[in-house]
C-alpha positions in Angstrom: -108.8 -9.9 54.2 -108.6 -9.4 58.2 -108.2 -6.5 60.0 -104.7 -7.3 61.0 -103.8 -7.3 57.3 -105.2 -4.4 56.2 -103.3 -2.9 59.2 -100.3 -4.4 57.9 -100.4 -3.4 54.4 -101.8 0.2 55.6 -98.6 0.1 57.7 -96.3 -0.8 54.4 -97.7 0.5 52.0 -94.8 2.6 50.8 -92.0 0.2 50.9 -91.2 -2.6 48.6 -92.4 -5.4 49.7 -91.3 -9.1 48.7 -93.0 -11.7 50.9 -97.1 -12.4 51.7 -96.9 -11.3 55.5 -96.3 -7.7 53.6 -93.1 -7.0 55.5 -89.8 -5.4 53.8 -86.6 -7.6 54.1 -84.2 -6.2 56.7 -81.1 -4.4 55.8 -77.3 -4.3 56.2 -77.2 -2.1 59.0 -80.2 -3.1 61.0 -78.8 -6.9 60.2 -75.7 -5.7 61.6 -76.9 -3.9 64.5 -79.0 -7.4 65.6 -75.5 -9.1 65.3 -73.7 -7.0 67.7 -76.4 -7.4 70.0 -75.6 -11.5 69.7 -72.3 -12.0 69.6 -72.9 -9.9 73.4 -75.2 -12.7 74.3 -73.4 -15.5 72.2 -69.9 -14.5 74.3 -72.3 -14.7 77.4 -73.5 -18.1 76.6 -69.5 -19.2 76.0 -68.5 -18.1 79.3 -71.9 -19.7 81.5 -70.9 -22.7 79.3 -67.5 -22.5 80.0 -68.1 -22.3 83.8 -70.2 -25.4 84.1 -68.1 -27.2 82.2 -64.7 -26.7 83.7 -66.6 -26.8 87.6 -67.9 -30.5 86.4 -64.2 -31.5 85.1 -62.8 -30.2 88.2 -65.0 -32.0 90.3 -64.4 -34.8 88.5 -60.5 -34.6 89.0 -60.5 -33.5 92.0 -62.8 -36.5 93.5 -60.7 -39.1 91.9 -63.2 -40.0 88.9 -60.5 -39.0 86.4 -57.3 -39.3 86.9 -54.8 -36.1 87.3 -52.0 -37.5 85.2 -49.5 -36.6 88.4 -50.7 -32.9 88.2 -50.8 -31.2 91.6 -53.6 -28.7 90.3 -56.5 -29.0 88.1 -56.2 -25.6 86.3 -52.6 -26.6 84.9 -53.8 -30.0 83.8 -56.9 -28.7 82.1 -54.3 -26.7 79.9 -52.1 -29.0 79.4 -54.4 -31.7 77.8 -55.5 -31.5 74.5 -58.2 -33.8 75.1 -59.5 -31.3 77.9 -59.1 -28.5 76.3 -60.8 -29.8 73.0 -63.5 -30.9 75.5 -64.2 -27.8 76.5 -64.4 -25.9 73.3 -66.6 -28.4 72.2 -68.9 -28.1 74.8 -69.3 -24.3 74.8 -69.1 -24.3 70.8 -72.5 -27.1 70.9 -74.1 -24.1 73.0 -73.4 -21.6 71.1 -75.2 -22.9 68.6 -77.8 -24.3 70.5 -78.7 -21.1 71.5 -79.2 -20.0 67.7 -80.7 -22.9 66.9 -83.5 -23.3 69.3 -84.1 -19.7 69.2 -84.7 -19.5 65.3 -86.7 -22.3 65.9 -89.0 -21.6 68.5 -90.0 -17.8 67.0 -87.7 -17.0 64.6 -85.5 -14.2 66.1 -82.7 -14.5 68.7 -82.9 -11.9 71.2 -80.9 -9.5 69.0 -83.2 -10.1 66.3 -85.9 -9.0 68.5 -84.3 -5.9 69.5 -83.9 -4.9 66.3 -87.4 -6.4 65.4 -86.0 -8.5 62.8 -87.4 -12.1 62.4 -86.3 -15.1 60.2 -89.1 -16.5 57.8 -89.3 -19.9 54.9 -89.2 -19.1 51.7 -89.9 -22.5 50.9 -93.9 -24.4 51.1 -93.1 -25.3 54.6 -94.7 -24.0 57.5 -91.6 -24.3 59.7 -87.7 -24.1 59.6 -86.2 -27.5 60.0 -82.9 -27.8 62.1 -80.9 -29.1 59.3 -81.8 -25.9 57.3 -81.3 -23.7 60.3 -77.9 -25.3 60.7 -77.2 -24.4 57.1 -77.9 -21.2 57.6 -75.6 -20.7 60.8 -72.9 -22.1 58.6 -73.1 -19.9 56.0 -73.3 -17.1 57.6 -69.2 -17.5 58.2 -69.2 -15.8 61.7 -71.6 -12.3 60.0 -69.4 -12.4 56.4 -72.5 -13.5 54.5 -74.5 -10.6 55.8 -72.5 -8.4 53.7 -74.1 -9.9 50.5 -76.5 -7.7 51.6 -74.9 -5.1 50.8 -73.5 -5.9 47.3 -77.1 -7.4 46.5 -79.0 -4.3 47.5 -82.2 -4.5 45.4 -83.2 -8.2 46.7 -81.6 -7.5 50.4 -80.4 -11.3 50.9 -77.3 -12.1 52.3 -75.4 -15.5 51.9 -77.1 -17.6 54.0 -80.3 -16.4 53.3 -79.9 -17.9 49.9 -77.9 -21.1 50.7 -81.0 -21.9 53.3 -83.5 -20.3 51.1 -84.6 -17.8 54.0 -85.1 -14.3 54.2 -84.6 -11.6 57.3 -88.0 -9.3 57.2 -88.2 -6.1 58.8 -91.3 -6.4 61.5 -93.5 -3.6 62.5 -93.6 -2.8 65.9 -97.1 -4.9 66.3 -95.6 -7.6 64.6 -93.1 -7.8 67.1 -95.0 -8.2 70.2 -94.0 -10.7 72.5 -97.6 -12.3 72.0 -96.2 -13.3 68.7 -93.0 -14.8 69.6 
């Protein structure tokens, strides 16, 4: 057994454990907490999003690339186009969940996560998370609802999308959650 090991069981030793690295699953309200911090960074990411993207369409328009339709101003073409608008939203939706995505790939937590020193591990043989199942997870999750299985499944602590994606959210210890490891 190594020493960081021991240190982690020493550590956890009084709660209930369910996974190898010896860490407890995460909660409802630390879960929760991890989520407000998100959506805070999630709403960020909308709004830089939507920035570039409606500069680069107005740049476009305005230069003569695409055409303005007989609209005097950009700003009331833009919301008068369903095309544009459904543009847009796509655009800042894809980032949105890019920033998700790549985060729980590349370490497992999203900045929330890390806050709260939460991380995302496999319960499956795998040593990483593919895409497709972190995907699946996101979806789940229907915007937080699924974290409130969490709640109704107390003594396992997994919440919808934990089970759809065959995940689990563990509580780290504050070594654990060094940047080091992330």
């Amino acid at each position: 057994m190594t020493r960081k090991n021991k240190k982690n069981k020493k550590l956890n030793k009084n709660k209930i454990t369910t996974n190898e690295e010896g860490f407890p699953r995460a909660g409802f309200f630390r879960r929760f907490a991890a989520m407000i911090y998100d959506a805070l960074v999630a709403t960020a990411v909308w709004m830089l999003a939507s920035i570039v993207i409606t500069t680069i369409l107005t740049v476009l328009l305005e230069n003569g690339v695409l055409p303005k339709n007989g609209y005097e101003h950009v700003n009331e073409l833009i919301q008068d186009s369903v095309l544009y608008k459904s543009v847009i939203q796509a655009w800042t939706i894809a980032w949105v969940i890019g920033f998700f995505l790549w985060f729980w790939k590349n370490g497992g937590q999203t900045l929330g996560m890390r806050a709260w020193r939460l991380k995302i591990f496999n319960l499956k043989d795998e040593v990483g998370i593919s895409y497709g199942r972190l995907f699946l997870r996101l979806i789940t999750a229907l915007g937080g609802l699924g974290t409130l299985f969490v709640l109704l499944d107390y003594k396992n602590k997994q919440s919808l999308q934990d089970r759809i994606a065959n995940t689990e959210v563990l509580f780290l210890s504050k070594e654990a959650n060094d940047h080091k490891s992330w």
